[in-house]
N, C-alpha and C positions, 0 to 999 in steps of 0.2 A: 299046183304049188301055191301057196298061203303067200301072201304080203300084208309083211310086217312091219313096213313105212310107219303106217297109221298107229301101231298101238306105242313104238320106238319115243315117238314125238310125243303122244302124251303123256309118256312117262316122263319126259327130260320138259314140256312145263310143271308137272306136279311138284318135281324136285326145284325147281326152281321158286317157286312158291314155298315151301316147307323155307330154307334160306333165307329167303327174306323175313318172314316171321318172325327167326331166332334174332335176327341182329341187334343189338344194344339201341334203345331210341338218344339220338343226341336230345339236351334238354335246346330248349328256347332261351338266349340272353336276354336281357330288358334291351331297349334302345340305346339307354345312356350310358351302356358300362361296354367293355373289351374285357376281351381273356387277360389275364395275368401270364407273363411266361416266364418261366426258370430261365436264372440269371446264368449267361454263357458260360459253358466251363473251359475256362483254359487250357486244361489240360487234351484238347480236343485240337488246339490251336498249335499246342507247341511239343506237346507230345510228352510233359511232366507230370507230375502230380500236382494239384490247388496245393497253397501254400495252406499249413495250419495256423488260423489265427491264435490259438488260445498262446502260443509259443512265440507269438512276439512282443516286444517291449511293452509295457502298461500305457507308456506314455504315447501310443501310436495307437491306443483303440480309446478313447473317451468312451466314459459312461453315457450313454444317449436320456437324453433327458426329455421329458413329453412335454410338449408344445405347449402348456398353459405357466412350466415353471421357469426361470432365469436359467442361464448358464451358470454356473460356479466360475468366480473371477481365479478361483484354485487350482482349473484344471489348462493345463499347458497346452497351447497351439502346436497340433504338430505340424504348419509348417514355418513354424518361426524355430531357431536354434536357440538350441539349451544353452543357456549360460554359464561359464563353467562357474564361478565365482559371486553369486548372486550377491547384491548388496542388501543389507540389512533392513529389514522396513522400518519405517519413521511411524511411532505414534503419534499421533496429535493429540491424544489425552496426556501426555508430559512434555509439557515443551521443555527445552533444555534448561538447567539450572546457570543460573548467572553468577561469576567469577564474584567471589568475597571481596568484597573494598576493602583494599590495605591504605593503612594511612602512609604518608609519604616519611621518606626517607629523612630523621631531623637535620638541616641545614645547619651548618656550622661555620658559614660566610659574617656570620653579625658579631661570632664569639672573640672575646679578650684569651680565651684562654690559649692556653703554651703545649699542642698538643705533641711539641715533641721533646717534652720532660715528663719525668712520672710522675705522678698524681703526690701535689707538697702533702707535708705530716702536720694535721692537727690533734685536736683534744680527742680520743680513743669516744667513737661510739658506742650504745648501745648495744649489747647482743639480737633485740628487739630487731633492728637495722636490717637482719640478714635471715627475716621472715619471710618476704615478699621475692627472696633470689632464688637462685638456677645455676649450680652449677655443672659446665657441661666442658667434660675431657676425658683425657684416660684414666690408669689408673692409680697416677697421682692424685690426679683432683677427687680421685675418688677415693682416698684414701685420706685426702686434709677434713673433707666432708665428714667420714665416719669417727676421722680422731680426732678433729678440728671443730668445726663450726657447726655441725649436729642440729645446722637450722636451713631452712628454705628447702629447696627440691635437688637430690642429688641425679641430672643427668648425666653422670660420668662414666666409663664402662672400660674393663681394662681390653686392653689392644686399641681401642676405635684413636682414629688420629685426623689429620683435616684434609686425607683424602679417602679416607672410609666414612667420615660424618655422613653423605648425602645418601649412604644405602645400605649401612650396616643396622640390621633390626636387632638392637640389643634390647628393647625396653617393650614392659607392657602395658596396654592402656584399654583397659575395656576389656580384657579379654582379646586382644588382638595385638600381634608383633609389629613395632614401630619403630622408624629411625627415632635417632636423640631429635633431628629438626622438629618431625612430625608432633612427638611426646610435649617439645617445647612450644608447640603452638596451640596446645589445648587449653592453655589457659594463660592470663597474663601477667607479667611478671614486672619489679619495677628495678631490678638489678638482672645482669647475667655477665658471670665470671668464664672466660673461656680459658682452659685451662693443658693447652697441647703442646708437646711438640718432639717428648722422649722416644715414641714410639716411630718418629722421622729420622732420627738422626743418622741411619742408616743408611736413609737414600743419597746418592751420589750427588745427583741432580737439586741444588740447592734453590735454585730460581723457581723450579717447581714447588716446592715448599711454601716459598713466596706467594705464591699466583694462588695456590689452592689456600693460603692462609686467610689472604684477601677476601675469595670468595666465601668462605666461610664467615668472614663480619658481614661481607651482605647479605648471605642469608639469615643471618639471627635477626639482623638489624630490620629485613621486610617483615620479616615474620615480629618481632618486639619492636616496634617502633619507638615505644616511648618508655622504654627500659635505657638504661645507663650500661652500657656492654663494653665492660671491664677488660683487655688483655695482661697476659699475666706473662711474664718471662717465667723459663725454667729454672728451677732451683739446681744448684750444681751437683755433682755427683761424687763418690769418693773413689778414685781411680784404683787405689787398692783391695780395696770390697770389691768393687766390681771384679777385680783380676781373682780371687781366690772364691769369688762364688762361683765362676765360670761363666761370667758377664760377658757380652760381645767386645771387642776393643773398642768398634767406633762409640761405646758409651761412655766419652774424655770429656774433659770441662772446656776442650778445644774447640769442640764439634759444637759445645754446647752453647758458649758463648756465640759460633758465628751462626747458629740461630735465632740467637735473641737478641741479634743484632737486624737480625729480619722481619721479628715479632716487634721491634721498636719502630721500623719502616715502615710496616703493614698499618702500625698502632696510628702514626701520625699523617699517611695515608687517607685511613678511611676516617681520621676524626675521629678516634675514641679512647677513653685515660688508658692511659698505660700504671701500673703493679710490678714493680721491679723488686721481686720476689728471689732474683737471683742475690740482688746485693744484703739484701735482708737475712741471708742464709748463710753465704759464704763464709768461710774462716779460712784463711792465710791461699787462698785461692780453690780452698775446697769444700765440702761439705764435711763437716766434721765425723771422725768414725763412729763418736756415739749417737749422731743423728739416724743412722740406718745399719740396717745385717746384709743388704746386696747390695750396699752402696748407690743404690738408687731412689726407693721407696723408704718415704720418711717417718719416721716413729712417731707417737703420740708425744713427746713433749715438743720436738720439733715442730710439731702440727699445730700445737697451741702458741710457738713462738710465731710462725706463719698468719695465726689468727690475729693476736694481735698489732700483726705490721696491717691486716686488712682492714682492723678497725679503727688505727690511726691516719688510713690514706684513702679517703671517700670522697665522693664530687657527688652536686647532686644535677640533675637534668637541665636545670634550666641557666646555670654555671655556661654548659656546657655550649648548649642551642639555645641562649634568648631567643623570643620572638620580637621580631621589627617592630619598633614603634609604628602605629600608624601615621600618615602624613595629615599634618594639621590642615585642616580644610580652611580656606578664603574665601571670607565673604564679596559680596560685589561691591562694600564698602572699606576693604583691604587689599593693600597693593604687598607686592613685594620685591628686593631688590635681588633677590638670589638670581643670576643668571638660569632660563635652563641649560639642562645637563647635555651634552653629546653624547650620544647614545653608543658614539664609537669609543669612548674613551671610558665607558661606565663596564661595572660589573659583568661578568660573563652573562649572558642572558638566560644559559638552562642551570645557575645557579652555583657553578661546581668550581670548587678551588682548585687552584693550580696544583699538581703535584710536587713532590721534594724535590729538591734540586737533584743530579743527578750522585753527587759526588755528597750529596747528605748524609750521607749512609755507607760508608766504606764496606766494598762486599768482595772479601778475599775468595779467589778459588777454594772449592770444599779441600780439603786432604783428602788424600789416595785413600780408594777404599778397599785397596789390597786387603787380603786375609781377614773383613769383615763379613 
């Protein structure tokens, strides 16, 4: 019997040889470098799927930028919080523009004049006179302008009244919609006739009328400082025109009067002539019926008798607000015997005259405004 140990065995090195032959040669790495190895996968860990980046927010993958260039100061830290309401950024190529100097408010502490009479009647001006003015009301005033005085700037507009003045855009200037204040401050004026208070008479609240009347002189007066700003009472109405045109009721010479008893308050108030337009009109305590067709809105001859009550009753600026003498200067070879003054017993110090009395101005409660 044959034994086959010996040829067994050299079969199983030959095979073993053939094997090692085939296997792939690993390369050699330099000294100075490691393998690289693929970044853990999570899903190995936790048993999910890797999140897909491309599907999350922009603002949580920046654009990676190569090491030679800056970071963009544009692209958001994702771990600082978004803001909901970022604020505006500031250029420093425009620094902000600085507030227009208004000249101050003229002082009316040095004046001789009577500012709670209406302006006395002298020799009838020039038409010339009422080049340089501004008339700004409703649509009376603007109605004395087109049949009346046909000179200066009509800011008048019908409805606007002196508590729509500060934002009704009736007027154009440039190509752009402007209140009556804004149109009036585009250029300077050396009269301004304010001309309101028909499109009020309906309001209940009379003291309101007041208050917004006032603020109404001081805004022409910041804005025209060295203008002459005129108030003007209303002219009366004719209660029966009113009544057959289908006029409101509260439009009565009642109503009318205890406005322009507050247009007189306001007038010597803020220090400025008063135009008693009412008395210049009236006939037997009305406006007469050939003066108007709704018994409100006055006709062209009436407009012309209006004109000239305006050209006989004029003040000019400096009537109104002289300026202080300066104080004579002393030399170190002049004495003088004036005591000084007590500072407690002198003039208000921010300039401002005392208000009317209280009882100056008698102010009836309005009448009901039932069925207005």
């Amino acid at each position: 019997m044959l034994d086959l140990r010996p040829a067994l065995l050299t079969c199983a090195m030959a095979g073993l040889l053939i094997c090692t032959a085939c296997a792939p040669v690993q390369p050699v790495l330099p000294a100075d470098s490691s393998p690289q190895l693929p970044p853990p996968d999570s899903s190995a860990l936790t048993g999910a799927p890797a999140p897909d980046e491309s599907s999350l927010p922009a603002i949580f993958i920046p654009e990676a930028q190569p090491e030679s260039s800056p970071v963009k100061e544009s692209v958001p830290d994702p771990q600082q919080p978004v803001p909901m309401s970022p604020a505006p950024a500031q250029s420093e190529a425009e620094p902000p523009q600085a507030e227009p100097v208004r000249a101050p408010v003229p002082d009316a502490s040095a004046s001789d004049y009577d500012f709670s009479q209406p302006v006395p009647e002298h020799e009838a001006v020039d038409l010339s006179y009422f080049s340089d003015a501004a008339f700004v009301g409703d649509s009376r005033s603007e109605g004395f302008y087109l049949y009346g005085v046909k000179r200066g700037k009509n800011l008048s507009s019908s409805g606007l009244s002196v508590f729509t003045f500060p934002q009704k855009k009736s007027f154009t200037v440039n190509g752009t919609r402007c209140t009556a204040l804004e149109a009036l401050s585009t250029k300077e004026y050396a009269k301004v006739y304010l001309g309101f208070g028909v499109n009020e008479l309906g309001y209940i609240n009379a003291n309101a009328f007041y208050q917004a009347y006032c603020e109404t002189i001081d805004a022409v007066r910041a804005c025209q400082p060295y203008a002459v700003v005129y108030a003007q009472t209303m002219a009366p109405v004719n209660e029966e025109r009113v009544a057959a045109t289908g006029g409101k009721k509260h439009l009565n010479n009642e109503r009318v009067q205890l406005y322009n008893d507050l247009i007189r308050k306001a007038a010597q108030e803020k220090c400025i002539p008063l135009l008693d337009i009412y008395s210049a009109l009236v006939v037997d305590g009305s406006l007469p019926a050939d003066a108007t067709r709704d018994g409100v809105h006055i006709n062209r001859e009436y407009s012309q008798k209006q004109l000239d009550y305006l050209r006989c009753h004029t003040i000019d600026f400096d009537t109104l607000y002289p300026q202080p003498k300066p104080e004579q200067e002393i030399t170190e070879h002049e004495t003088t015997d004036v005591p000084a003054g007590d500072s407690s017993s002198g003039p208000d110090p921010d300039g401002l005259l005392p208000g009317p009395a209280e009882g100056a101005v008698p102010i009836e409660p309005p009448p009901s405004a039932s069925g207005n």
